[in-house]
Each structure stands twice: as C-alpha cells, then as structure tokens.
N, C-alpha and C positions, 0 to 999 in steps of 0.2 A: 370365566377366566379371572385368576383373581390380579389383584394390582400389578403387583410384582412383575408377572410373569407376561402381563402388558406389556410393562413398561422395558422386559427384556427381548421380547420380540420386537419393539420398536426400535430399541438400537440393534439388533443383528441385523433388521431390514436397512437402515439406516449406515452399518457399516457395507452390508455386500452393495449397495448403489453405490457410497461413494468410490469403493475399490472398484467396481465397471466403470465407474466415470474415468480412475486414474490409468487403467489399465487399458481402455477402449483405445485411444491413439496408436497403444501400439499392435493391441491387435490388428486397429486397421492399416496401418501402414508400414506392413512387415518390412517391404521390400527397399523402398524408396520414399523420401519424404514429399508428398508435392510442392511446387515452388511456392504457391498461395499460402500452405503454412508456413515452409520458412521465410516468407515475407514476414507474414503475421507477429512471428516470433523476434522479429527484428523491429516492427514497427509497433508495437504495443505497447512496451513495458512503456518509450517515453512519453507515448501520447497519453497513457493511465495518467503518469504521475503529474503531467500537464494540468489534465483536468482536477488533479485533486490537489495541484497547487491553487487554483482557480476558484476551485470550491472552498478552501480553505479562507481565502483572502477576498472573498466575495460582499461580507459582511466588515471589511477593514472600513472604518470612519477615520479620511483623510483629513476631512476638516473641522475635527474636536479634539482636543489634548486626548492623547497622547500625540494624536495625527501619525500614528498607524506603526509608530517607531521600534514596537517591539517586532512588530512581527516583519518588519524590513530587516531590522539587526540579528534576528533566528531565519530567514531569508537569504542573509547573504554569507551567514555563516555554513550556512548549508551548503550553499554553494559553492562556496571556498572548501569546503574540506572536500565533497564531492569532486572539481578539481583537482585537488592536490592527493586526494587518498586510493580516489575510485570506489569506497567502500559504502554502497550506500545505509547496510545498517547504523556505521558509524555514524553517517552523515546523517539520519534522521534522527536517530537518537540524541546527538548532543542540537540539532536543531531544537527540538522538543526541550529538551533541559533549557538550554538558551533562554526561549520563550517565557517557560514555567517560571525560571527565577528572576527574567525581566517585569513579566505580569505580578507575580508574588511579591518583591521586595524593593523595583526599583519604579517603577511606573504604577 
C-alpha cells in the first residue's frame, strides 16, 4: 500500500467514525429524549466552562507584579459582555483580545 493511499483510507476511517459518533444520539433516541441527557445538556456547558476558567487562571501569580491584573480585567470583561450580550463567542473572543493587548503592550 503505498503512502498516499494510507493516508487516504485513514481519513475516510476517520471521517465514517466521527459521522457515527455525530449521528449515534439520534439514532438512539428516535423517540423521546431521556431526562438524564436532557439534564446533561443543561448542566455541562456551564460546568465545562467553569473548569476551564479554573484551569486557565490556575497558574495566575497574585502576589508578583503584575498581581494577576490582566487576566482579572479580560475576566470581568467577559463577564460583562456575556451578561449584557449573551453571545458567548463574542464574549470569548474580545476576552482573549482584551488579554492579548493587556499582556502585549500594557503590563
């Protein structure tokens, strides 16, 4: 088998699993959804994003200059737009910018 045609059957293997993984749910629950996923589906997104504020701010040094200030003021900008927008890609994206030109150019 030469290279290529490896590396082409790894991705069609590669696409038909991810398609059964996307498509599995609904085959399996033609009918009715059970309440445990729609729990699931309710209680995840915020507890992801929890942890990966968590994770993110984990390695924050409160007590050496800058004492953690950018990433409080891309924190609470977050937060504030995510209130006021609901939009979270907006919300993460201009956090992130926030950050980037707090880190870059003023801290």
């Amino acid at each position: 088998m030469t290279a290529s045609a490896h590396s082409a059957l790894l991705v069609a293997v590669m696409a038909v699993v991810t398609m059964l993984l996307r498509f599995l749910p609904f085959l399996m629950f033609k009918k009715k959804t059970p309440a445990y996923v729609s729990y699931l589906g309710r209680v995840l997104p915020p507890a992801i994003i929890g942890m990966l504020v968590v994770y993110c701010l984990k390695d924050v040094r409160v007590l050496s200059p800058p004492f953690g200030a950018p990433e409080l003021i891309a924190c609470l900008l977050t937060g504030l737009l995510q209130a006021w927008r609901r939009n979270s890609l907006l919300s993460i994206l201009a956090g992130t910018a926030a950050y980037m030109l707090l880190v870059q150019l003023v801290f």
